[in-house]
Biopython code that builds the backbone (N, CA, C, O; Angstrom):
import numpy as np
from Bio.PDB.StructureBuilder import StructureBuilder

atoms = [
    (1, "UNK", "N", (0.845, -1.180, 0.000)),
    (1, "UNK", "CA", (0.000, 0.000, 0.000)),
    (1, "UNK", "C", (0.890, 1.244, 0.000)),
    (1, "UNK", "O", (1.813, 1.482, 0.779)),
    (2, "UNK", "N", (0.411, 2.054, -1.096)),
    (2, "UNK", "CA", (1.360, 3.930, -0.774)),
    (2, "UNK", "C", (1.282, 4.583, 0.511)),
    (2, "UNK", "O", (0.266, 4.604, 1.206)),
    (3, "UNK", "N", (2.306, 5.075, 0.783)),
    (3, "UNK", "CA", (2.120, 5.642, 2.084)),
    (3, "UNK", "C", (0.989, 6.887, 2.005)),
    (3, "UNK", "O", (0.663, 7.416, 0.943)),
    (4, "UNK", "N", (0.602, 7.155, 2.957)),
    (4, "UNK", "CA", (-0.543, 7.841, 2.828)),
    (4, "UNK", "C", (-0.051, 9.321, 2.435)),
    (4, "UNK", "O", (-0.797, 9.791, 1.575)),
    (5, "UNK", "N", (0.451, 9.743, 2.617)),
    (5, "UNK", "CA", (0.413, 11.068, 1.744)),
    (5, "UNK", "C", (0.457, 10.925, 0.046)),
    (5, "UNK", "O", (0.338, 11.832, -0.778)),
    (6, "UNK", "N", (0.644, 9.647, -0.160)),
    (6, "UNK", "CA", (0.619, 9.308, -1.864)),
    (6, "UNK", "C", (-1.183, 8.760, -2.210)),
    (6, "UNK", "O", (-1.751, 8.587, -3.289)),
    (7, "UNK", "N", (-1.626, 8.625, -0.949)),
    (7, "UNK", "CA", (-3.300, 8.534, -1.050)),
    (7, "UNK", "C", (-3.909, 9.214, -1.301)),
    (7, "UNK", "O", (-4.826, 9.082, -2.111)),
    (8, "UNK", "N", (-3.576, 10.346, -0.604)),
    (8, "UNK", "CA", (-4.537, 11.859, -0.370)),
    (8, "UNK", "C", (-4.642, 12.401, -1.383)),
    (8, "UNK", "O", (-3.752, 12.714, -2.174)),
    (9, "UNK", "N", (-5.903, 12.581, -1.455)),
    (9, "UNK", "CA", (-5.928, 13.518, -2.699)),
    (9, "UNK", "C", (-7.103, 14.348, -2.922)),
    (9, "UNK", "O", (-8.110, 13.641, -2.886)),
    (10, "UNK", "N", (-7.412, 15.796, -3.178)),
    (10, "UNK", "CA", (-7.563, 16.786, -3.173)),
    (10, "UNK", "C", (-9.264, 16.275, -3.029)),
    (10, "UNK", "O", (-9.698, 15.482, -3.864)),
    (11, "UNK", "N", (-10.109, 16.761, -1.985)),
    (11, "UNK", "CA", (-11.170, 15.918, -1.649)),
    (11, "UNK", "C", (-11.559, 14.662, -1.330)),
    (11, "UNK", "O", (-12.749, 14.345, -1.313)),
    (12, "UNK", "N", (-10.533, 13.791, -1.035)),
    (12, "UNK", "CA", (-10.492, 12.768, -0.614)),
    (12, "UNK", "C", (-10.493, 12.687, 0.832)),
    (12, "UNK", "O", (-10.850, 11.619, 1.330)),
    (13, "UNK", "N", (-10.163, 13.608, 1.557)),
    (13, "UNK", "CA", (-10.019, 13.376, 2.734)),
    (13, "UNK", "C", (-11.348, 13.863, 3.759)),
    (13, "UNK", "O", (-11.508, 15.009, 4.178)),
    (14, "UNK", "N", (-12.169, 12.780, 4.016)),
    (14, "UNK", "CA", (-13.395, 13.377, 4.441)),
    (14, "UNK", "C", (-12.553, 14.464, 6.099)),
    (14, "UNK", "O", (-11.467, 14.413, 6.677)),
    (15, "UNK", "N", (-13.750, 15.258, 6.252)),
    (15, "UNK", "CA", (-13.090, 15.728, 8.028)),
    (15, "UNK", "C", (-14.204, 16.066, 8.555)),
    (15, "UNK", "O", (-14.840, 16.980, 8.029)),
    (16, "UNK", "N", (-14.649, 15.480, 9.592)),
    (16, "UNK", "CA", (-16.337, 15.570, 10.376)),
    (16, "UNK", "C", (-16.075, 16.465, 11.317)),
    (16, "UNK", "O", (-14.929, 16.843, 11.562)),
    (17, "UNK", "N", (-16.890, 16.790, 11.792)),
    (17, "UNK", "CA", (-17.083, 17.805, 13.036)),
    (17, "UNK", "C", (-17.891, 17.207, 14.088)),
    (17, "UNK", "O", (-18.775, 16.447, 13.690)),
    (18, "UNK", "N", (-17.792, 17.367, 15.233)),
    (18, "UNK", "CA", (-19.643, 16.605, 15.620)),
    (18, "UNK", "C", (-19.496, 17.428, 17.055)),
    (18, "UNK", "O", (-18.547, 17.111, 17.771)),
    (19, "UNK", "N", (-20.182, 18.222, 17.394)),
    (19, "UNK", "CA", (-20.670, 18.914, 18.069)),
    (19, "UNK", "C", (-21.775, 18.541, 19.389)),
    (19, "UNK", "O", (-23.001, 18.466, 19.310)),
    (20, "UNK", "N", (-20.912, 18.341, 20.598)),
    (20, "UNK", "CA", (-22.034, 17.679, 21.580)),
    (20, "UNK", "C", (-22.012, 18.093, 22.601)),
    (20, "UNK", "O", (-20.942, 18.481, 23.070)),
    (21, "UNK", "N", (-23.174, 18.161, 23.312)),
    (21, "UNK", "CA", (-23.335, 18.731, 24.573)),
    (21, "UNK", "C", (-22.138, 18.275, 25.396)),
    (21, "UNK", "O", (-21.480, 17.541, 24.659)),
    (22, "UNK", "N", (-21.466, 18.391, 26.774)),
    (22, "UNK", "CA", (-20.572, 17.873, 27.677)),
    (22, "UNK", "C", (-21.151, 16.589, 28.275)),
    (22, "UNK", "O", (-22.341, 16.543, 28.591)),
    (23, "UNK", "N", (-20.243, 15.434, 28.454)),
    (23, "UNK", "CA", (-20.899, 14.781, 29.427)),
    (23, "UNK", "C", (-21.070, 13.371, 28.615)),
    (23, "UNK", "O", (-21.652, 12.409, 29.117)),
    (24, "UNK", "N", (-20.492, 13.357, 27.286)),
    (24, "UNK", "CA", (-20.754, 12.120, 26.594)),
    (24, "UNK", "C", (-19.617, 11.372, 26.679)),
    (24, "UNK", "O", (-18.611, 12.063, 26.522)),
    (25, "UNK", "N", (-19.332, 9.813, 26.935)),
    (25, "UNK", "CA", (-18.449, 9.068, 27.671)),
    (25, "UNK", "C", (-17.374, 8.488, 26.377)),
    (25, "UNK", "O", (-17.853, 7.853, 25.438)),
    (26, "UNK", "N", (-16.172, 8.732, 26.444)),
    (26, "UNK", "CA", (-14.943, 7.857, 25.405)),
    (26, "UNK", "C", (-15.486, 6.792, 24.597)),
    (26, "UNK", "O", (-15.358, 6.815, 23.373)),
    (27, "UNK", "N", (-16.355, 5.440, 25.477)),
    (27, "UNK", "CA", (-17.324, 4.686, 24.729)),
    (27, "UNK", "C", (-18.195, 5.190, 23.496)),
    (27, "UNK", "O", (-18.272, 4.689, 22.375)),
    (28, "UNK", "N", (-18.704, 6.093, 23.903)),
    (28, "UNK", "CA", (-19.670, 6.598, 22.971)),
    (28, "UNK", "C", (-19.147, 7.348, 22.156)),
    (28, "UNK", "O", (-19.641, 7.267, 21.031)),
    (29, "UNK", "N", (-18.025, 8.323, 22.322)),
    (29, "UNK", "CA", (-17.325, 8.660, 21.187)),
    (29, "UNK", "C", (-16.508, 7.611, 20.175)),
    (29, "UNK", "O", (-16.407, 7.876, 18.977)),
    (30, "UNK", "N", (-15.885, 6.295, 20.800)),
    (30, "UNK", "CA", (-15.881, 5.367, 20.238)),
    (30, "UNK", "C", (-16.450, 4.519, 19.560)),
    (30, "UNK", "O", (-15.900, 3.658, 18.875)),
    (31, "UNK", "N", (-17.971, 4.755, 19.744)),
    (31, "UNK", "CA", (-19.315, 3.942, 18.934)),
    (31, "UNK", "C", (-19.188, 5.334, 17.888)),
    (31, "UNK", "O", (-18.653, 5.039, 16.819)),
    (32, "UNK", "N", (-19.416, 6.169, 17.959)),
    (32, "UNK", "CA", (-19.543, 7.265, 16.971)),
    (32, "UNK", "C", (-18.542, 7.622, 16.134)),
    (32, "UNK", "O", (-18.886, 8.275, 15.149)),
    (33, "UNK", "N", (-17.493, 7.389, 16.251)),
    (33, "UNK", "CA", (-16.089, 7.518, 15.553)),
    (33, "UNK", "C", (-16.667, 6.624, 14.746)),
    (33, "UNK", "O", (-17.299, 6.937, 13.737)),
    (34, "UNK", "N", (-16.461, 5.323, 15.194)),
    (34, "UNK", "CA", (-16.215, 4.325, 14.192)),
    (34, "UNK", "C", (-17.806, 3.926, 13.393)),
    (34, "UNK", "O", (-17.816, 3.263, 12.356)),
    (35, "UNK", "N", (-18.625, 4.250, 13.808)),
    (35, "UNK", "CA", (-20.069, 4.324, 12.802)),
    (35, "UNK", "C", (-19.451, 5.049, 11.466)),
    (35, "UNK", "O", (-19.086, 4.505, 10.424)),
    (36, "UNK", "N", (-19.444, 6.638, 11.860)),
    (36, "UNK", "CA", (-19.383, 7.541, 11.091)),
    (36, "UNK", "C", (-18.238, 7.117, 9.804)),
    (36, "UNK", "O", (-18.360, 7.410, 8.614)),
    (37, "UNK", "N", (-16.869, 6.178, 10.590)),
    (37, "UNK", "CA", (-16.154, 6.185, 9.998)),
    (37, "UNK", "C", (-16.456, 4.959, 8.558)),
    (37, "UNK", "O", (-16.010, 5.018, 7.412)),
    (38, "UNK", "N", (-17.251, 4.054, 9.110)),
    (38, "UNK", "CA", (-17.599, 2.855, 8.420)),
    (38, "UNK", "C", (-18.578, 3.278, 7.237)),
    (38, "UNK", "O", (-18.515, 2.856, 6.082)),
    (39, "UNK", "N", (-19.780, 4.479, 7.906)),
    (39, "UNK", "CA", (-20.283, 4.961, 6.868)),
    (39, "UNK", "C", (-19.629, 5.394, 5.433)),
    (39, "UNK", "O", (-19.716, 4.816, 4.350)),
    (40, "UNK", "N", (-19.104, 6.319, 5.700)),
    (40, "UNK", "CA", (-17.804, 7.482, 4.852)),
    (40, "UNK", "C", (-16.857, 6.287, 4.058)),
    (40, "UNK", "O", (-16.686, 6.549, 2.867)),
    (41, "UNK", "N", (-16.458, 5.497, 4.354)),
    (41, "UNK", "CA", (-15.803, 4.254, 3.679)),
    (41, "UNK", "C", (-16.444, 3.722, 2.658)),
    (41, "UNK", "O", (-16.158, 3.657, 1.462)),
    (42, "UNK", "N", (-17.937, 3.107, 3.673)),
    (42, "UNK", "CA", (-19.006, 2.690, 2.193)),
    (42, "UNK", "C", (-19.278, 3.748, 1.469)),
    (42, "UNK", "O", (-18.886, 3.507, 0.327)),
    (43, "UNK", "N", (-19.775, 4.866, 1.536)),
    (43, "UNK", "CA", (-20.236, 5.957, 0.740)),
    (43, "UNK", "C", (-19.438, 6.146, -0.288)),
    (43, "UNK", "O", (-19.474, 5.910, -1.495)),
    (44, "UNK", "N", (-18.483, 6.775, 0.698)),
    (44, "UNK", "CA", (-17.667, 7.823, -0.162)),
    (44, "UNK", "C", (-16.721, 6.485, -1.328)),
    (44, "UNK", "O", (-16.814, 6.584, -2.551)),
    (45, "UNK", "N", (-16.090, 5.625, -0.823)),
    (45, "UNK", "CA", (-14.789, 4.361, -0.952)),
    (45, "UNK", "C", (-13.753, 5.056, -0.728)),
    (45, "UNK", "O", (-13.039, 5.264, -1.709)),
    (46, "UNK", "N", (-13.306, 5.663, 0.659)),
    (46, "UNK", "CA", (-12.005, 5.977, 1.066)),
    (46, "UNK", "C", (-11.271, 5.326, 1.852)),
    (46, "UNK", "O", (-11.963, 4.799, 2.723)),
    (47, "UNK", "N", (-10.280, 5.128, 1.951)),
    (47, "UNK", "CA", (-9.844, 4.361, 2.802)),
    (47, "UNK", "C", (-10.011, 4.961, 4.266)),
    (47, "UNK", "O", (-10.184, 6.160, 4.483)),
    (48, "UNK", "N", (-9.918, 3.732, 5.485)),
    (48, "UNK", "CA", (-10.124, 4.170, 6.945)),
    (48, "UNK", "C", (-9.210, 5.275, 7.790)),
    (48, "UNK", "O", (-9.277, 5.733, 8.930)),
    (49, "UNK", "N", (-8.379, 5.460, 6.729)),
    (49, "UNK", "CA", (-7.021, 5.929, 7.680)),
    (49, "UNK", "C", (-6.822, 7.357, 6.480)),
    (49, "UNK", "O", (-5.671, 7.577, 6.101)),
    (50, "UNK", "N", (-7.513, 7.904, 6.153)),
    (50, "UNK", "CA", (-7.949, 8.947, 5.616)),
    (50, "UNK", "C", (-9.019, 9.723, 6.574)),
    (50, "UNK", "O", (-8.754, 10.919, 6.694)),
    (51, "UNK", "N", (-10.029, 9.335, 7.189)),
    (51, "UNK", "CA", (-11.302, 9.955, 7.768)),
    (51, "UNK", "C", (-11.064, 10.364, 9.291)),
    (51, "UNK", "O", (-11.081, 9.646, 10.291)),
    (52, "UNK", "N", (-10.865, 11.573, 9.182)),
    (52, "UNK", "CA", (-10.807, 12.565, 10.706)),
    (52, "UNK", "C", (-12.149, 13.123, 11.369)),
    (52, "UNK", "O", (-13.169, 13.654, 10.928)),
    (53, "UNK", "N", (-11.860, 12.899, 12.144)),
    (53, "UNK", "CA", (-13.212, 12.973, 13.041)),
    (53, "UNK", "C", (-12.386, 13.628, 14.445)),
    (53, "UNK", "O", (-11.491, 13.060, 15.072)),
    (54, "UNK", "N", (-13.077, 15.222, 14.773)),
    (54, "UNK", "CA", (-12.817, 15.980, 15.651)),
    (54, "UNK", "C", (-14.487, 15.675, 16.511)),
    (54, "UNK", "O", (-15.480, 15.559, 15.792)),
    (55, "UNK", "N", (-14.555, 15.626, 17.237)),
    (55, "UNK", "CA", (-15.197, 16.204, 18.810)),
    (55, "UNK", "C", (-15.337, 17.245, 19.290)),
    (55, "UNK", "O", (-14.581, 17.395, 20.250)),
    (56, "UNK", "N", (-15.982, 18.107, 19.080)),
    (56, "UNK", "CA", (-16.421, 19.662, 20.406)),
    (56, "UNK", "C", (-17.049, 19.320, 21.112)),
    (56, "UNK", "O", (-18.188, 19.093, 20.704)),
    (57, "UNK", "N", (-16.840, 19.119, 22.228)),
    (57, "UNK", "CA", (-17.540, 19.436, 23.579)),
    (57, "UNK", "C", (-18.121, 20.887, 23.710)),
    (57, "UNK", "O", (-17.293, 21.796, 23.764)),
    (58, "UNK", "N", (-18.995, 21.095, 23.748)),
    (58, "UNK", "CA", (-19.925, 22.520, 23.974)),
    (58, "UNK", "C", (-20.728, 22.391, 25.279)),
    (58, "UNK", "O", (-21.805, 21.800, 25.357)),
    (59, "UNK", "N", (-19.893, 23.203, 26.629)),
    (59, "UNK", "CA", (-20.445, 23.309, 27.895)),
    (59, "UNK", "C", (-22.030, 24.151, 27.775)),
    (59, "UNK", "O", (-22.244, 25.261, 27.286)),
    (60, "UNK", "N", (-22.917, 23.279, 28.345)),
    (60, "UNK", "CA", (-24.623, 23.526, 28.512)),
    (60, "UNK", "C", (-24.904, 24.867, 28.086)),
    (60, "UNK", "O", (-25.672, 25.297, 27.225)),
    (61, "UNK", "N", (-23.822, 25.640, 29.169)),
    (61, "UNK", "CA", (-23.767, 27.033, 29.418)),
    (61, "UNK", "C", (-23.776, 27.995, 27.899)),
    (61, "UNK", "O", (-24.121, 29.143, 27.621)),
    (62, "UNK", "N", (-23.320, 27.079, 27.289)),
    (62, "UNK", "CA", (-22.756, 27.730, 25.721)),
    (62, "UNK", "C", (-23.704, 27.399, 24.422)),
    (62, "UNK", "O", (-23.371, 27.887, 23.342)),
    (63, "UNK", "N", (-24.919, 26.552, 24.508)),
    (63, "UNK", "CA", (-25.952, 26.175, 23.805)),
    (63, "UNK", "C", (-27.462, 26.825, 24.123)),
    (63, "UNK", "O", (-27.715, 27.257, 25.248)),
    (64, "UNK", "N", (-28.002, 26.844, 23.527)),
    (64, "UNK", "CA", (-29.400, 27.490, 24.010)),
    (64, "UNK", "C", (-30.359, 27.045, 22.451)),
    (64, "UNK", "O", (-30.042, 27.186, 21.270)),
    (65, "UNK", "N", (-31.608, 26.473, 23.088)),
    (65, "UNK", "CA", (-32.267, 26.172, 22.197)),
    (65, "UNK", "C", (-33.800, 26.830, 22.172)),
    (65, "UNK", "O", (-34.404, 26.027, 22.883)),
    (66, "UNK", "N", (-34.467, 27.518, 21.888)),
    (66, "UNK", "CA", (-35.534, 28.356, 22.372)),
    (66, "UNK", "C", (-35.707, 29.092, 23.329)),
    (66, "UNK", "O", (-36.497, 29.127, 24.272)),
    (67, "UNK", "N", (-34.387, 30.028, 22.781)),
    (67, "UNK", "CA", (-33.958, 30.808, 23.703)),
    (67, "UNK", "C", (-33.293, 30.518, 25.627)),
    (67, "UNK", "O", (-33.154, 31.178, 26.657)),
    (68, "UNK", "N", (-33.138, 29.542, 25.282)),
    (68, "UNK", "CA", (-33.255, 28.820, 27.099)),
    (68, "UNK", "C", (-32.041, 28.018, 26.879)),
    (68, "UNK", "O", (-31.970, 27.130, 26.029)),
    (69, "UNK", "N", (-30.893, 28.428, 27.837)),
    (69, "UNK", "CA", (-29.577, 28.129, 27.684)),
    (69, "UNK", "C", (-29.714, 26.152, 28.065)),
    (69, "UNK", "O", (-30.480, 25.745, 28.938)),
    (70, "UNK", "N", (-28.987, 25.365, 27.374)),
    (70, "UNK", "CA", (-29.695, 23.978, 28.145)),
    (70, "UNK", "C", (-28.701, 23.921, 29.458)),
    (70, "UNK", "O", (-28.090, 22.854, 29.516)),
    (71, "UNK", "N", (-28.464, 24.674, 30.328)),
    (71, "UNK", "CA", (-27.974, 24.474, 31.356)),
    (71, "UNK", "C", (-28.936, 25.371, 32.510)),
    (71, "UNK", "O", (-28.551, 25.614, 33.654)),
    (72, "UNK", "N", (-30.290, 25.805, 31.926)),
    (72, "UNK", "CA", (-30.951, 26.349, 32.449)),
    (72, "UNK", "C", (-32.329, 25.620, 32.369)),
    (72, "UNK", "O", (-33.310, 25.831, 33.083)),
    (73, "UNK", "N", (-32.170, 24.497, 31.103)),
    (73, "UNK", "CA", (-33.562, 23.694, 30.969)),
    (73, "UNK", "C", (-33.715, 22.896, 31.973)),
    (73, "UNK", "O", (-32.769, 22.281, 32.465)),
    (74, "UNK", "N", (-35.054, 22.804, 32.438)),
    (74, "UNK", "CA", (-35.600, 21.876, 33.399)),
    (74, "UNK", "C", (-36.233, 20.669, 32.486)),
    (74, "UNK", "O", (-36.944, 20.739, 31.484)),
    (75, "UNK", "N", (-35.661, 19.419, 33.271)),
    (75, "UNK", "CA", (-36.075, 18.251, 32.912)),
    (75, "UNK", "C", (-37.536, 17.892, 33.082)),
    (75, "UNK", "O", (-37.941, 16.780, 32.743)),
]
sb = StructureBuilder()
sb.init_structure("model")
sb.init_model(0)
sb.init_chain("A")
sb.init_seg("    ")
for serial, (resi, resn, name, xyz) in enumerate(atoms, 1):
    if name == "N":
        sb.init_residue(resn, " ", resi, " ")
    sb.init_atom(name, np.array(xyz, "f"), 0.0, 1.0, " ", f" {name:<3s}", serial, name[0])
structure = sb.get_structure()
């Protein structure tokens, strides 16, 4: 196999974002990594070791959904 910089190539490299409240556990970023990543493989046909996947944590304090910060929503 080419080393990967002989892979890459100009849109080939998917890069996700995923944006989540605080409080979601390594597991579950680990179920979600690798979903997303399995998807993007079948879809797209890139290889696995091409597809970046970043994480934001966004504290409660910093989201608001109808006007109502969710660190202010009552359950």
């Amino acid at each position: 196999m080419a080393p990967i910089s002989k892979r890459l190539e100009v849109g080939k490299m998917p890069f996700v974002q995923v944006h989540l409240l605080e409080g979601r556990t390594e597991k579950q970023r680990e179920e979600i990594a690798k979903a997303f990543t399995d998807a993007l493989v079948k879809i797209l046909g890139v290889p696995k070791e091409v597809v970046w996947i970043q994480f934001i944590d966004m504290p409660k304090s910093h989201f608001a959904v109808g006007g109502v910060l969710k660190s202010k929503e009552t359950k």
